[in-house]
C-alpha positions as CSV (number, residue, x, y, z in Angstrom):
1,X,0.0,0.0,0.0
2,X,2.7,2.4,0.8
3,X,4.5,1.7,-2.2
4,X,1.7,2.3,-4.4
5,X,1.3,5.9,-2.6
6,X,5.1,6.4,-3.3
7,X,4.1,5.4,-6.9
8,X,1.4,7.7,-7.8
9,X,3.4,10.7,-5.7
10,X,6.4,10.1,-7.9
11,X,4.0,9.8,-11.5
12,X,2.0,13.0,-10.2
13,X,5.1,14.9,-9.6
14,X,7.3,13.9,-13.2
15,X,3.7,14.6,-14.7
16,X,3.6,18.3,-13.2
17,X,7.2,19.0,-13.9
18,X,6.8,17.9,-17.6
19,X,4.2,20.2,-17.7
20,X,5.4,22.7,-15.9
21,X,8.5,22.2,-18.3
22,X,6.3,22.9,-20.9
23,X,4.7,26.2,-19.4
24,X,8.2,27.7,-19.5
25,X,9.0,27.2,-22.8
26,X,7.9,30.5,-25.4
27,X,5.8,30.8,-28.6
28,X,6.9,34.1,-28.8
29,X,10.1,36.3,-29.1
30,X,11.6,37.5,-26.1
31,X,14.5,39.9,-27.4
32,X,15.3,41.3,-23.5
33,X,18.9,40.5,-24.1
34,X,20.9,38.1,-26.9
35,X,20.2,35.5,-24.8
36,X,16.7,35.7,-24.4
37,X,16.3,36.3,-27.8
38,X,18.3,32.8,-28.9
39,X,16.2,30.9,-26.1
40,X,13.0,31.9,-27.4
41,X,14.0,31.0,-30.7
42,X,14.9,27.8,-29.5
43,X,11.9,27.3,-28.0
44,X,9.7,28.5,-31.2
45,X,11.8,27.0,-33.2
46,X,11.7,23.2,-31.4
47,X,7.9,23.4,-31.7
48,X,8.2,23.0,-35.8
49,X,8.2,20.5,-38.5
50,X,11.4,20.3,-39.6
51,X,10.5,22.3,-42.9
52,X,8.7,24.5,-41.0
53,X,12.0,24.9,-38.8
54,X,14.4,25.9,-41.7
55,X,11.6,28.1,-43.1
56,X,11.8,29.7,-40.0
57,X,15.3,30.4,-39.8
58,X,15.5,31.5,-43.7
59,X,12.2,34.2,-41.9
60,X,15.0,35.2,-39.8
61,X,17.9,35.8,-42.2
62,X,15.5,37.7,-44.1
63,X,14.4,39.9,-41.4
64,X,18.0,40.6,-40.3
65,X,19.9,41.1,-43.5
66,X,17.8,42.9,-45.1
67,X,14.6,44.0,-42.5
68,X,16.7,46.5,-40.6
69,X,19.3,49.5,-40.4
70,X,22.4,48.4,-39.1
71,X,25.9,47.8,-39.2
72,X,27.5,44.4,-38.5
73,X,26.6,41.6,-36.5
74,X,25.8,42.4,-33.5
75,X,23.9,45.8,-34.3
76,X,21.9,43.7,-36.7
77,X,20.5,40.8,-34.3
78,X,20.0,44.1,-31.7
79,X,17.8,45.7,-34.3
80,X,16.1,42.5,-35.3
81,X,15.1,41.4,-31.9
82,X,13.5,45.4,-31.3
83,X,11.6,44.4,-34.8
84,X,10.5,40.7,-33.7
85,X,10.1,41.2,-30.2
86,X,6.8,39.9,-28.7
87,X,5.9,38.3,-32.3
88,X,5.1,34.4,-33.2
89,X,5.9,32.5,-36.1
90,X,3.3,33.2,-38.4
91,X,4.0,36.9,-38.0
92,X,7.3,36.6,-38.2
93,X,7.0,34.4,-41.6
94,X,4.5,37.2,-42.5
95,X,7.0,40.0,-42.0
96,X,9.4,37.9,-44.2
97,X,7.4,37.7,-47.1
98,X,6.9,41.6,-47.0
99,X,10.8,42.2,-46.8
100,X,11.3,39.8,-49.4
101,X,8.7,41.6,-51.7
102,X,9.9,44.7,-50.9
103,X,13.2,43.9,-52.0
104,X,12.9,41.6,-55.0
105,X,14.0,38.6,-53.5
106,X,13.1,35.5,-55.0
107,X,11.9,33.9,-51.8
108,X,8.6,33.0,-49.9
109,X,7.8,31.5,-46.7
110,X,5.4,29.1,-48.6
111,X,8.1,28.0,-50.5
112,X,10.5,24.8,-49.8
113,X,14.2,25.5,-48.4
114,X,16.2,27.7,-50.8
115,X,18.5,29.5,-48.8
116,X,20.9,26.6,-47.4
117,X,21.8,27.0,-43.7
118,X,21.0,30.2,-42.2
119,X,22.1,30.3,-38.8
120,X,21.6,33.9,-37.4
121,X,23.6,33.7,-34.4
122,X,27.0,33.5,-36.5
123,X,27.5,29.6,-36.5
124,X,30.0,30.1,-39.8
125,X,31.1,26.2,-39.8
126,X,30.8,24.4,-42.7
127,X,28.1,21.6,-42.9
128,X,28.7,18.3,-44.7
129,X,26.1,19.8,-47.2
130,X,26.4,23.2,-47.2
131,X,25.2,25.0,-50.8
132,X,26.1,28.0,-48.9
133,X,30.1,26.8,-48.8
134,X,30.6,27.6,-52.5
135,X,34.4,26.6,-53.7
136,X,35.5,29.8,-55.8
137,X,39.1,31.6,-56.7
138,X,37.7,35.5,-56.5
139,X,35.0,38.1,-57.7
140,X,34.6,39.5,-61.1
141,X,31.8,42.4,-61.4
142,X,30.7,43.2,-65.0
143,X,28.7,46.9,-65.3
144,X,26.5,48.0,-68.1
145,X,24.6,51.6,-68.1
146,X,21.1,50.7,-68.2
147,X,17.9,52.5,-69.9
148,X,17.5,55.2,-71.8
149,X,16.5,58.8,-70.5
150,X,14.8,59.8,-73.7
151,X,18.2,61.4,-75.1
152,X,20.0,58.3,-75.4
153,X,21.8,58.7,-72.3
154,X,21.5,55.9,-69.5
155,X,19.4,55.7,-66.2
156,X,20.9,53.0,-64.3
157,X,23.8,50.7,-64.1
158,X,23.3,46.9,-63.9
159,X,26.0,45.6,-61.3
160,X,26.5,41.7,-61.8
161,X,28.6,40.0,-59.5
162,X,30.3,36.1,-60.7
163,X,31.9,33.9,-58.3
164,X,35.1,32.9,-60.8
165,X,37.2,30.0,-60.4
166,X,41.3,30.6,-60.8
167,X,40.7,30.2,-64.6
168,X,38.0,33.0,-64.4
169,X,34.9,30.9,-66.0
170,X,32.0,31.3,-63.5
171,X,31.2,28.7,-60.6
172,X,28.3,26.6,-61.2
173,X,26.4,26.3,-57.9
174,X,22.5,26.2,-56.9
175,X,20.5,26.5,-54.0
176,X,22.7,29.1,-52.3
177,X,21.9,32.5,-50.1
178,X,24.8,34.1,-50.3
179,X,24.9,37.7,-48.9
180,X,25.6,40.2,-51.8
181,X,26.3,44.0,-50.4
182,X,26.8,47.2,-52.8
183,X,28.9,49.8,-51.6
184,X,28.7,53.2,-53.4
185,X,31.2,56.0,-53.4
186,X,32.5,58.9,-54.7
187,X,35.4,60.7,-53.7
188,X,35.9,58.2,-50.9
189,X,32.5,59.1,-49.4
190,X,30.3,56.7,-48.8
191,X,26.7,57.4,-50.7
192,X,24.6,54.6,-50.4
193,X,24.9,50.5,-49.5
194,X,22.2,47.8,-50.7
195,X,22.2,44.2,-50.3
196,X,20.9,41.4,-51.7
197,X,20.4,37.0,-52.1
198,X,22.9,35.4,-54.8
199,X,21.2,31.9,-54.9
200,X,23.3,30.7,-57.8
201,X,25.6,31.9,-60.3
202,X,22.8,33.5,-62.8
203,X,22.2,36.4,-60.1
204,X,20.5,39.2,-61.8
205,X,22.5,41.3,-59.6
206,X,21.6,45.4,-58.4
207,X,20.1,47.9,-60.5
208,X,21.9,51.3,-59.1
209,X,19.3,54.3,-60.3
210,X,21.0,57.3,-61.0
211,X,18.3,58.8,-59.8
212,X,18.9,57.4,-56.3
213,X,22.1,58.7,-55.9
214,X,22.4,62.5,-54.6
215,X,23.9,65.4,-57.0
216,X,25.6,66.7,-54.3
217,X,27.9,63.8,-53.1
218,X,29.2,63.3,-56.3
219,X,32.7,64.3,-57.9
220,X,33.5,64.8,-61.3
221,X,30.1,63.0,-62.4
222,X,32.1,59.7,-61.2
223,X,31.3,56.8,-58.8
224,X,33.0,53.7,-57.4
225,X,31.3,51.1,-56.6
226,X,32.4,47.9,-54.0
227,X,30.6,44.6,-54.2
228,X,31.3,41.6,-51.8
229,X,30.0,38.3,-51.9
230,X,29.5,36.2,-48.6
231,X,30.2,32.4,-48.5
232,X,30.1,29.9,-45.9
233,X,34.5,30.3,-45.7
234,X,35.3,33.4,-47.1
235,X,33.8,37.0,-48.0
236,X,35.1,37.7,-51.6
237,X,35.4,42.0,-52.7
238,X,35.8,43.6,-55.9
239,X,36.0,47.5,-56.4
240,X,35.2,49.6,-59.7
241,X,36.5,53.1,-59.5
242,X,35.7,56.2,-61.9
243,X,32.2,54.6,-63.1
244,X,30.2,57.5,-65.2
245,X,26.7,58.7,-63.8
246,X,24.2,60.4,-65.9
247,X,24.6,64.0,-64.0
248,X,21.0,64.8,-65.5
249,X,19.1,62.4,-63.2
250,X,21.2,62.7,-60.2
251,X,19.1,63.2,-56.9
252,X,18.2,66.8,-56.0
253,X,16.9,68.2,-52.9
254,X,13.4,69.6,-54.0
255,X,13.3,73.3,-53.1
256,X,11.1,74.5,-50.0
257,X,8.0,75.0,-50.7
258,X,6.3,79.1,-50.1
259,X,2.8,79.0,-49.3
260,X,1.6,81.7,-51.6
261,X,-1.5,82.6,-50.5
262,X,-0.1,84.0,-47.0
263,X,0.0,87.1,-46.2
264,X,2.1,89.4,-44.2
265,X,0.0,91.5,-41.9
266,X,2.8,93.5,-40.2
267,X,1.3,96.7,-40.5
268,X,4.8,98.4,-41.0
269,X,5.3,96.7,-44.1
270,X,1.6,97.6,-45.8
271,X,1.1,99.9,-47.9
272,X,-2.0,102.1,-47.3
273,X,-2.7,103.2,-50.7
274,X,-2.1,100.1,-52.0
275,X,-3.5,97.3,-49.2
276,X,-3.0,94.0,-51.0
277,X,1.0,94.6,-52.0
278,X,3.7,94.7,-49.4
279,X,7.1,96.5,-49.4
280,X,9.8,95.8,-47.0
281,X,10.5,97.9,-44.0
282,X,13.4,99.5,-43.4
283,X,15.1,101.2,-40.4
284,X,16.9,104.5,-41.2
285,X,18.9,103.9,-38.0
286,X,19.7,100.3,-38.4
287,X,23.3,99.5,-39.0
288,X,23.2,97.7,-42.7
289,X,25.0,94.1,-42.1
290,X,27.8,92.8,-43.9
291,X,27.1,90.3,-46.6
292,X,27.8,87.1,-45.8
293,X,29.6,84.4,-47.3
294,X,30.2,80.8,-47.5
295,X,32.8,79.9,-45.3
296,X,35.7,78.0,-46.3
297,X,37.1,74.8,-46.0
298,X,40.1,74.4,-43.9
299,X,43.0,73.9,-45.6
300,X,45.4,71.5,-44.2
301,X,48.8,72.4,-43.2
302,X,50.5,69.9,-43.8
303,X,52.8,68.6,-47.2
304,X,50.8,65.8,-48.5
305,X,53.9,64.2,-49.3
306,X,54.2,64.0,-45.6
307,X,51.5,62.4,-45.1
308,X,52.2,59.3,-47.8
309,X,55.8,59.4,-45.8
310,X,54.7,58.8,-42.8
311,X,52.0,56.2,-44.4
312,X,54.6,54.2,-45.5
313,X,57.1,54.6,-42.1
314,X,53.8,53.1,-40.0
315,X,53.4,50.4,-42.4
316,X,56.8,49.4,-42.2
317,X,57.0,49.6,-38.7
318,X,53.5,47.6,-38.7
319,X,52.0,50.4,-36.6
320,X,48.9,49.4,-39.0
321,X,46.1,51.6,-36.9
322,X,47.9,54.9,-37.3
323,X,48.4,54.4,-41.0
324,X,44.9,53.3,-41.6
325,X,43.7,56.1,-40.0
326,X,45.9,58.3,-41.8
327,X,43.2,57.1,-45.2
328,X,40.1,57.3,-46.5
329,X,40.1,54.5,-49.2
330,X,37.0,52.1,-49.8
331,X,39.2,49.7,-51.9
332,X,41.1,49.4,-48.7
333,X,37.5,48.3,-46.5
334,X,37.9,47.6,-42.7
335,X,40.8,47.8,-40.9
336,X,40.5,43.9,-40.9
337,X,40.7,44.0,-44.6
338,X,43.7,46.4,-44.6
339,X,45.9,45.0,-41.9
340,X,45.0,40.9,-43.0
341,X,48.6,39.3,-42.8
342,X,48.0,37.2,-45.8
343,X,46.5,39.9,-47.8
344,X,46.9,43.0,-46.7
345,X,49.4,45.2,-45.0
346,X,49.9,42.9,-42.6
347,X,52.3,40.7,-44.8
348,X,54.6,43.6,-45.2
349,X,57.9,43.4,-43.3
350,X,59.5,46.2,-43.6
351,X,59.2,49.4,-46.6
352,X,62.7,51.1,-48.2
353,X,61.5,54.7,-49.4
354,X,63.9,55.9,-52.5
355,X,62.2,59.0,-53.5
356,X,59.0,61.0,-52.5
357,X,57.7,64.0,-54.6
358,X,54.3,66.0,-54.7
359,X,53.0,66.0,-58.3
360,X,49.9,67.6,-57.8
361,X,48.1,70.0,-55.1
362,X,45.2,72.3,-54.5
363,X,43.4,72.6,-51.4
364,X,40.8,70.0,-52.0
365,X,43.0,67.0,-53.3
366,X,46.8,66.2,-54.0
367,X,48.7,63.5,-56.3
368,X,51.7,62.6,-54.6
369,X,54.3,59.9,-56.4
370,X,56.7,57.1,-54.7
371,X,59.3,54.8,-55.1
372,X,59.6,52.3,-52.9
373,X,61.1,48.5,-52.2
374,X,58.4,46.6,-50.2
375,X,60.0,43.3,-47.8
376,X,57.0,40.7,-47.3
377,X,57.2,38.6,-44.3
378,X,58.7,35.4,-46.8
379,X,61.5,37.7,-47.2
380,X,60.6,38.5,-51.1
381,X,61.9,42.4,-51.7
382,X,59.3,44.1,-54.1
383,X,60.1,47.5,-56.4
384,X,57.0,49.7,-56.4
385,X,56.2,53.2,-58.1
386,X,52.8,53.7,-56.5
387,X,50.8,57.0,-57.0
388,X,48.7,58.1,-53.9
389,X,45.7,60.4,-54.5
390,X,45.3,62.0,-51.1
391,X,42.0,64.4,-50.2
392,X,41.2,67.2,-47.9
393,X,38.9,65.8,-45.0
394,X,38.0,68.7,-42.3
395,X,42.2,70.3,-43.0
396,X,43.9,67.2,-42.8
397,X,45.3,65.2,-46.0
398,X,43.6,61.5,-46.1
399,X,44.7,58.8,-48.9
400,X,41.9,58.2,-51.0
401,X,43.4,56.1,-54.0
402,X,46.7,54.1,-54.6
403,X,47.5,53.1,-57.8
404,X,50.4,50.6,-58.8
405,X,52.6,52.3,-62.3
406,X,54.7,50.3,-64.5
């Protein structure tokens, strides 16, 4: 008899913590902290099919590379837990579909698994299947201008990104969502970025609107242009520079608009023979101002040929922070990018400087040209004559191009 009380204590109590167990588990996203915000997913995520679990997390990806503003990793999952908090799955999947839309991507949440293995939380390993972990030598990024703005002149340029083997024919993959961003720039100032899904190696790629892009950014009627291509092992970049715009259909502010039906009642300024017309008023004792006039930008005091020598002294000594911060390059990227020991500055081992001159100078932009003997870390000596295009940022020279001459 006591054993059978023992019994039924002992299936009443694994019975009330299995459902208790249950109670605590969430149908909806709790985005308090990054770890809140994985649980939960967990949680909503368990309670799926197991196509209903990778539509889920392709719902996710969708929502964070492309449903919000931000900046790397981190800042992303941040702003896509403020977007998804409190939601369920079928209004997450519904969000999804919108974004998707919104951005012509070929993608649905009623459609089967297309996007390989989207993990949001950064798991970046390789699966034994992985269409995401596509085996390719670099980038190759054809343009063409686009459209025709009645004239004959262009509207658009058609950026198409190829994943290129070391031959440089195309790599044949399907069933990919690889991130595709496009970086645009002129004069080393970043004007606009936009991303998209490369799903196999026939991507359609970004239509860039002249239109979009505004008048006021841009130098010399020129753009470059940055495209990077994420895979499951490596992020691949390729950079355009001095890419032609159609000036006419750059983006201009519209002008304020004057409500012209007001009327100024001040009655200083009316005219009493004439009531409906106004005429400024004027203060006999008033002192007249001084006209004013645009201020100017501060010019930098130093040689830029300074500047590229001290560039080239920080590299050498591998003080790789000062001289990154002494540019302003977008074929250079991140400082990660820049200072990458395999193919960036990092490899160098030490730089010989031979001869330093300023060929060019105004107080907006300089041309400096050096000759130089670059030491890799292998111990192979290299003989450069490298010409550094260098800009005026708030009075102090930045380098904004490099270019390698015969």
């Amino acid at each position: 008899m006591a054993n059978r009380i023992k019994m039924k204590k002992l299936s009443f109590l694994l019975v009330f913590s299995l459902l208790l167990f249950t109670a605590c588990k969430k149908d909806s996203v709790d985005a308090t902290n990054t770890k809140t915000l994985q649980s939960s997913i967990n949680d909503m995520t368990a309670s799926l099919s197991t196509i209903k679990q990778i539509k889920f997390n392709e719902a996710l990806y969708i929502l964070k590379t492309f449903g919000v503003e931000a900046d790397g990793d981190v800042a992303e999952l941040k702003a896509l837990g403020q977007l998804i908090n409190g939601k369920k799955v079928p209004e997450i999947m519904s969000m999804a579909d919108q974004v998707a839309q919104k951005n012509g991507i070929e993608w649905a949440s009623t459609a089967p698994p297309s996007l390989g293995e989207m993990n949001i939380f950064g798991d970046e390993k390789a699966k034994e299947s992985d269409p995401n972990d596509v085996k390719a030598s670099s980038l190759s990024v054809i343009t063409r201008p686009t459209g025709d703005d009645g004239t004959g002149a262009p509207t658009a340029l058609q950026i198409v990104p190829r994943l290129v083997d070391n031959t440089g024919n195309p790599v044949s993959f399907t069933g990919a969502g690889l991130e595709a961003t496009l970086e645009v720039f002129s004069n080393g100032v970043k004007l606009s970025t936009a991303k998209n899904l490369m799903q196999d190696n026939n991507f359609k790629g970004f239509n860039l609107k002249f239109s979009s892009i505004p008048a006021a950014k841009v130098i010399d009627n020129k753009i470059d242009i940055t495209v990077s291509v994420k895979t499951t092992a490596k992020t691949f970049k390729m950079s355009k520079i001095g890419l032609d715009v159609n000036p006419a259909l750059l983006k201009v502010p519209a002008p304020p608009k004057v409500d012209s039906t007001a009327v100024n009642t001040d009655p200083a300024v009316i005219d009493p023979n004439n009531p409906g017309a106004t005429t400024p008023t004027t203060d006999p004792n008033a002192t007249p101002s001084p006209a004013t006039t645009p201020a100017t930008p501060k010019q930098p005091a130093a040689d830029p040929k300074n500047v590229v020598s001290a560039f080239l002294n920080n590299v050498s000594s591998q003080n790789l922070k000062a001289a990154y911060n002494s540019s302003s390059n977008p074929n250079w990227g991140s400082y990660e990018s820049f200072s990458n020991s395999t193919s960036g500055f990092g490899s160098v081992k030490s730089v010989s400087v031979k001869n330093i001159t300023t060929s060019a100078s105004n107080p907006n932009a300089a041309s400096v040209n050096a000759t130089y003997d670059v030491t890799d870390k292998s111990g192979k000596t290299t003989s450069l004559k490298v010409t550094f295009g260098l800009k005026n940022v708030n009075g102090d020279w930045k380098i904004s191009s490099y270019k390698t001459n015969p």
